[in-house]
C-alpha positions as CSV (number, residue, x, y, z in Angstrom):
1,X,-21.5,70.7,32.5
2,X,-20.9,71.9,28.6
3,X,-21.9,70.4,25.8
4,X,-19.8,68.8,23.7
5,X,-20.0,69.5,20.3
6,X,-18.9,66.0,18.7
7,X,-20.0,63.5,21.9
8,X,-23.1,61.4,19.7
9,X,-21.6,61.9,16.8
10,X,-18.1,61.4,15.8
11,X,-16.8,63.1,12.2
12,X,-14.7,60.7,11.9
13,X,-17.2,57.3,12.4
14,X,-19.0,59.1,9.3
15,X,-17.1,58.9,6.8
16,X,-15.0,62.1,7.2
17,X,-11.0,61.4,7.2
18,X,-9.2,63.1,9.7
19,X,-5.7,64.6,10.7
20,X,-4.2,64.6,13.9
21,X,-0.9,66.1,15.2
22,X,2.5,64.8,16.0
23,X,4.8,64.3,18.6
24,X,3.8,67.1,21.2
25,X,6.3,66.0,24.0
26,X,9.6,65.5,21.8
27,X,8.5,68.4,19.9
28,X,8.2,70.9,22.9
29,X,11.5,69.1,24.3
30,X,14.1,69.0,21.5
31,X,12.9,71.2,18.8
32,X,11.6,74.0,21.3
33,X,14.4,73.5,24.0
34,X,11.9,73.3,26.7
35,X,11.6,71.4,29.9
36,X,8.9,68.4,30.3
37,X,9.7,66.6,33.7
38,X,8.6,63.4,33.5
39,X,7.8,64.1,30.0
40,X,4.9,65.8,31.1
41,X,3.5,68.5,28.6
42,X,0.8,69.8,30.7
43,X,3.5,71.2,33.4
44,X,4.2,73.7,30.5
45,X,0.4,75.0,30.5
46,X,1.2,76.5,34.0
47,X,3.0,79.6,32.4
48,X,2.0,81.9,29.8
49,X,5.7,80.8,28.2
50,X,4.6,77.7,28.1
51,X,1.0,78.0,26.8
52,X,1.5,80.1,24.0
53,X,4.6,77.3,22.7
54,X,1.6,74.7,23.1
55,X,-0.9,76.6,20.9
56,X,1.5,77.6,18.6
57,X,2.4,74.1,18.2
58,X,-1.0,73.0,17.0
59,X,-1.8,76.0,15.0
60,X,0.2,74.4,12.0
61,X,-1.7,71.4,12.1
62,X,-5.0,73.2,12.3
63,X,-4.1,75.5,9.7
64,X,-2.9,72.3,7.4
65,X,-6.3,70.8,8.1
66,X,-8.4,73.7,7.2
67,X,-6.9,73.9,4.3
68,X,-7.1,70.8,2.9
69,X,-11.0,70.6,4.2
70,X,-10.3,67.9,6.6
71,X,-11.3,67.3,10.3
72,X,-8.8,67.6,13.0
73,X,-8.7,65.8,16.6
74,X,-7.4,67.5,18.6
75,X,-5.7,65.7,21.9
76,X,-5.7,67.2,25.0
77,X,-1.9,68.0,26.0
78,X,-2.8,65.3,29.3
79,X,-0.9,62.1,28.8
80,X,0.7,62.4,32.0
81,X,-2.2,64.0,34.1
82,X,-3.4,61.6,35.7
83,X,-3.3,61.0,39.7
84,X,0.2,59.4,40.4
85,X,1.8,61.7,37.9
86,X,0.5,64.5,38.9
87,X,1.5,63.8,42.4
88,X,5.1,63.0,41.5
89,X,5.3,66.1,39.6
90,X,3.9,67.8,42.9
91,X,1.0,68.8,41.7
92,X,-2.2,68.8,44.5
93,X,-5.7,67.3,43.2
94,X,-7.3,70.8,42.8
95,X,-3.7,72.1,40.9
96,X,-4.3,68.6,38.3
97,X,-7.7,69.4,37.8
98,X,-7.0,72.9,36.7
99,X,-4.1,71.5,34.7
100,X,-6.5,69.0,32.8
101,X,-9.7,71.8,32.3
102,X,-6.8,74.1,31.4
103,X,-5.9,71.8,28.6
104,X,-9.1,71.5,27.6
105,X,-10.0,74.9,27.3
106,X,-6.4,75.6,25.0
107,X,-7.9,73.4,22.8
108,X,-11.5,74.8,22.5
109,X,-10.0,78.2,21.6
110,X,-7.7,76.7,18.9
111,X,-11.1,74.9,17.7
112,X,-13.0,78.4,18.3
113,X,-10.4,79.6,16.0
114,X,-10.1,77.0,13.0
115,X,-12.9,74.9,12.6
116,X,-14.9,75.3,9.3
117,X,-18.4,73.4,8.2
118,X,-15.4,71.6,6.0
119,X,-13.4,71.2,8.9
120,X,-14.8,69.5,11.9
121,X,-11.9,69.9,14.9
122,X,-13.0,66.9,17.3
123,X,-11.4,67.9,20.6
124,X,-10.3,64.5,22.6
125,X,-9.3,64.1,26.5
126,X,-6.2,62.2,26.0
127,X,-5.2,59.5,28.9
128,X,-1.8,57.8,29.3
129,X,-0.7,54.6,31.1
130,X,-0.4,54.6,34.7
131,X,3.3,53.7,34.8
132,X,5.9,53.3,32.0
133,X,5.0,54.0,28.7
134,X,6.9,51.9,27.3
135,X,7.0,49.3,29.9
136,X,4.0,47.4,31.5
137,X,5.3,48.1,35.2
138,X,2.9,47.7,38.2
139,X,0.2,46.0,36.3
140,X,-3.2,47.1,37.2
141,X,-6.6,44.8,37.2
142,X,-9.2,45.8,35.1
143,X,-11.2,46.9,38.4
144,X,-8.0,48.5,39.5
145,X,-7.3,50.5,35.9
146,X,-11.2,51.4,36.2
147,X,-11.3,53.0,39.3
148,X,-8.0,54.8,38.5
149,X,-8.8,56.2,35.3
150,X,-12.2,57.3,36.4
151,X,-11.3,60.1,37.9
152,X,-9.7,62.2,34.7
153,X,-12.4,60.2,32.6
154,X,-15.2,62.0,34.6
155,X,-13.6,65.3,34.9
156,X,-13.2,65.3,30.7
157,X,-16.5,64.0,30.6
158,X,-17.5,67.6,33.1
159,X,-15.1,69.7,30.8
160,X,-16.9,69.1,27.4
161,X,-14.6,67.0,25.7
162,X,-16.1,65.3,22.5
163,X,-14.0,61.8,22.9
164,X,-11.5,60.1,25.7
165,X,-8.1,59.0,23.8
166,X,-6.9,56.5,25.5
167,X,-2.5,56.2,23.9
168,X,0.4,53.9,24.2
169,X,-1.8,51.0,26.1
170,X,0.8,48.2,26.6
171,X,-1.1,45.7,28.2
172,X,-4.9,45.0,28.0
173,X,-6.1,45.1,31.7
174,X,-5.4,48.8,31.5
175,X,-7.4,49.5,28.3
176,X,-9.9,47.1,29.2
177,X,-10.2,49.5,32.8
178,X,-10.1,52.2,30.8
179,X,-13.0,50.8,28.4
180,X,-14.9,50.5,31.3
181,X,-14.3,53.9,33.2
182,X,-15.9,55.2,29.8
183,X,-18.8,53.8,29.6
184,X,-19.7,54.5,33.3
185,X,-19.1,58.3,32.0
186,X,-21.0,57.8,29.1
187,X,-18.2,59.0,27.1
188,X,-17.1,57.5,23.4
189,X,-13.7,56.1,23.7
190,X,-10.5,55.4,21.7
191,X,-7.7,53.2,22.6
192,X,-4.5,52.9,21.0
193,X,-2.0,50.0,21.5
194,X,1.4,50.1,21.2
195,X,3.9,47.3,20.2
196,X,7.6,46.6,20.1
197,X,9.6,46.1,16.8
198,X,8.0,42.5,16.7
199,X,4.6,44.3,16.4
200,X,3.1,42.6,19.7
201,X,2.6,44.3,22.6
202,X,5.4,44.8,25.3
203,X,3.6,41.7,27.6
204,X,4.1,39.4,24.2
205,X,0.1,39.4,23.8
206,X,-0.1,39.9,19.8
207,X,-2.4,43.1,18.6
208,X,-5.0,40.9,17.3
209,X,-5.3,39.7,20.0
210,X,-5.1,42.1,22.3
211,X,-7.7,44.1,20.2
212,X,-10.4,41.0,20.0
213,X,-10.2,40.7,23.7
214,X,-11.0,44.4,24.3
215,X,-14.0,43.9,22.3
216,X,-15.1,40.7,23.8
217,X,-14.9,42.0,27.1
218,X,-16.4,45.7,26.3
219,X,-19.3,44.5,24.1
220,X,-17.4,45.9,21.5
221,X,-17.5,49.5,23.5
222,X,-14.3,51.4,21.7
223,X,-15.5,53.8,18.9
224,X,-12.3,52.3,17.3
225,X,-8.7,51.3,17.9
226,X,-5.5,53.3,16.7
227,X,-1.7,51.9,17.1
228,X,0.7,54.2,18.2
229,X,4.4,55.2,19.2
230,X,5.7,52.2,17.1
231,X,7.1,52.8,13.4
232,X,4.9,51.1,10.2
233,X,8.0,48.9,10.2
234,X,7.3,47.4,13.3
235,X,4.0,46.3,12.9
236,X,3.6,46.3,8.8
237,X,3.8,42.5,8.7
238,X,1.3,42.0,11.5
239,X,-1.8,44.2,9.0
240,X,-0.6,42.7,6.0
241,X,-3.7,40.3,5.9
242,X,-7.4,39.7,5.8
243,X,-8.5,39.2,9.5
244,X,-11.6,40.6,10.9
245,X,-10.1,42.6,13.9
246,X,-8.0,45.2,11.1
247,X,-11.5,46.6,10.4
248,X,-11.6,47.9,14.3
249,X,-8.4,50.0,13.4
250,X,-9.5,53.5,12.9
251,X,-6.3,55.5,13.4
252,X,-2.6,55.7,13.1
253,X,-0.2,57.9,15.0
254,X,3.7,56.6,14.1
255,X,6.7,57.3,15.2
256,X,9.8,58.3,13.5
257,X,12.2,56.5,14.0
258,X,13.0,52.9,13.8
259,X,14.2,52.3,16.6
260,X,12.8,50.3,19.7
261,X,11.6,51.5,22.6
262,X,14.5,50.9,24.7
263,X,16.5,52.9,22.6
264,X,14.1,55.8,22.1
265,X,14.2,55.5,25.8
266,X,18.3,56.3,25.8
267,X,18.4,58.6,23.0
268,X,19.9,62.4,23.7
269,X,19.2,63.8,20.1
270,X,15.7,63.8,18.0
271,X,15.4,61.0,15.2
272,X,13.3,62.7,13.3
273,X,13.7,59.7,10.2
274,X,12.6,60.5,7.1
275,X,9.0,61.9,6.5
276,X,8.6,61.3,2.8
277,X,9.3,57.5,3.3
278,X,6.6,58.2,6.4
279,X,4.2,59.2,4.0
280,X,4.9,56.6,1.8
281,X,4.6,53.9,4.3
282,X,0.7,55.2,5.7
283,X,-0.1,54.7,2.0
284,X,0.6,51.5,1.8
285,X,-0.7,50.8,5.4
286,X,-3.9,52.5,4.1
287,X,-4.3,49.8,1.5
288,X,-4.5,47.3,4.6
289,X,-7.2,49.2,6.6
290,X,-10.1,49.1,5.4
291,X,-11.0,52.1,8.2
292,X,-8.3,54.2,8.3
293,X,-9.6,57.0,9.1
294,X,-7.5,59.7,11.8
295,X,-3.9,59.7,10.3
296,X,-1.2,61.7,12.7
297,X,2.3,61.5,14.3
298,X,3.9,60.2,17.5
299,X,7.4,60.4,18.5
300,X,9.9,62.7,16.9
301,X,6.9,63.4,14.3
302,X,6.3,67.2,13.7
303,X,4.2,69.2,11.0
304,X,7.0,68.1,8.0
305,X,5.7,64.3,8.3
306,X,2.0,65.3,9.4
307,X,1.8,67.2,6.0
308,X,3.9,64.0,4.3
309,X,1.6,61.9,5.1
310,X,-1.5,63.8,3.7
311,X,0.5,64.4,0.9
312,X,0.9,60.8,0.1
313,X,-2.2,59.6,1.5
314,X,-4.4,62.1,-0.3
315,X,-6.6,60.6,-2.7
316,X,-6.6,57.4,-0.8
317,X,-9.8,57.8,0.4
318,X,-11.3,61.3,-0.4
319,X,-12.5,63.4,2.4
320,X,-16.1,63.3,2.9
């Protein structure tokens, strides 16, 4: 088993602010032409074509981070490598698990690369949903999201990683499974909601909500919560206010666009929006979380909005 470097001690729970990058998958597909079946990044990994596109698309990121002496987390490029994807792509256990370490290991020489004393570069084993993304299809029980997670979750936990990044979570059960799967593997974990233009998650349960149960059920397990693949827009109104549960919000990754997820779902070009008014919006979000602390892209987000929103966030909160 490594060691991971990070695992007790997270940059980012002390005090040290934190970029992440942006939309890998849209990225890879519209602005590098490439192929992601089932939007699937890691199937890239299994050519050298493909590998070198993936660490040249987070060497821009690393490089912005560096720097500008911040950390970096780096996410694994693993959403969809998990069992049932992995066997719909055709992929046999022993080919996901090489698939997952290989990930893994891109992202410890990008670190090996980068990192500075000023720099920390977290490296995180980054989970998806089980189904739809964007859609809480074939709803798992806790026990059932638990014992299906567990498998990736441990074989992070044997790679090294520092953290397990847990993105777009649309219903609780799931996270909640997921929660627990970590904690058996004694790993730190993150979990990141997502929500529809309303700003509640896709099941109607409201992120407050949502985010209070996880904690009431987990003994308060997640290092911290993010919300992502959902523009500020969508979920401004919902932060704008005093209640306890913001101060569990510890990252942001955004989207782009505006639009919902049914119509990101249909769209044939990139809506790449407008990543000064990105910026300008995590500023103000930042003014509503008190612990905002890992600041990054999702959909149709690239290195123009990722260095937008340092831009306009910098100074916020000053780097420890």
């Amino acid at each position: 088993m490594l060691n991971a470097k990070y695992r007790n001690s997270l940059p980012q729970m002390n005090g040290k602010t934190m970029l992440t990058d942006g939309g890998l998958e849209t990225t890879l597909i519209f602005l590098e032409g490439m192929d992601l079946p089932h939007f699937a990044s890691f199937d890239v990994l299994k050519t050298d074509e493909g590998r070198a596109a993936t660490k040249n698309y987070y060497r821009p990121y690393a490089e912005l981070a560096r720097a500008q002496k911040m950390g970096f987390v780096l996410e694994s490029a693993t959403w969809r490598a998990s069992p049932d994807w992995g066997k719909l792509l055709g992929y046999s256990t022993a080919q996901l698990e090489q698939a997952n370490r290989a990930s893994v290991t891109l992202l410890e020489e990008i670190r090996d690369a980068f990192e500075t004393a000023e720099s920390p570069f977290v490296i995180s084993g980054n989970l998806g949903p089980r189904g739809d993304g964007y859609s809480p299809t074939a709803m798992m029980s806790v026990e059932e999201a638990c014992d299906y997670h567990s498998w990736q979750i441990g074989l992070f936990a044997d790679a090294g990683v520092d953290v397990i990044s847990a993105v777009t979570m649309n219903y609780v059960e799931e996270a909640l499974g997921i929660a627990h799967a970590a904690k058996k593997a004694d790993m730190p974990v993150i979990l990141a909601y997502t929500v529809e233009t309303d700003g509640k998650l896709p099941t109607g349960q409201s992120l407050g909500d949502a985010i209070e149960q996880t904690d009431r059920e987990t003994g308060n397990y997640p290092a911290y919560y993010m919300i992502n693949c959902a523009h500020p827009t969508h979920f401004r109104d919902v932060v704008d206010n005093r209640e306890g549960w913001l101060s569990r919000i510890g990252g942001l990754r955004a989207n782009a666009s505006k639009m919902s997820h049914a119509e990101l779902d249909n769209a044939e070009e990139l809506d790449a929006g407008d990543p000064h008014e990105l910026g300008r919006e995590y500023h103000e979000l930042m003014h509503m979380l008190p612990n905002l602390m890992v600041l990054g892209g999702c959909c149709g987000t690239d290195i123009r909005h990722v260095a937008a929103i340092h831009d306009a966030c910098n100074g916020h909160r000053k780097a420890a």
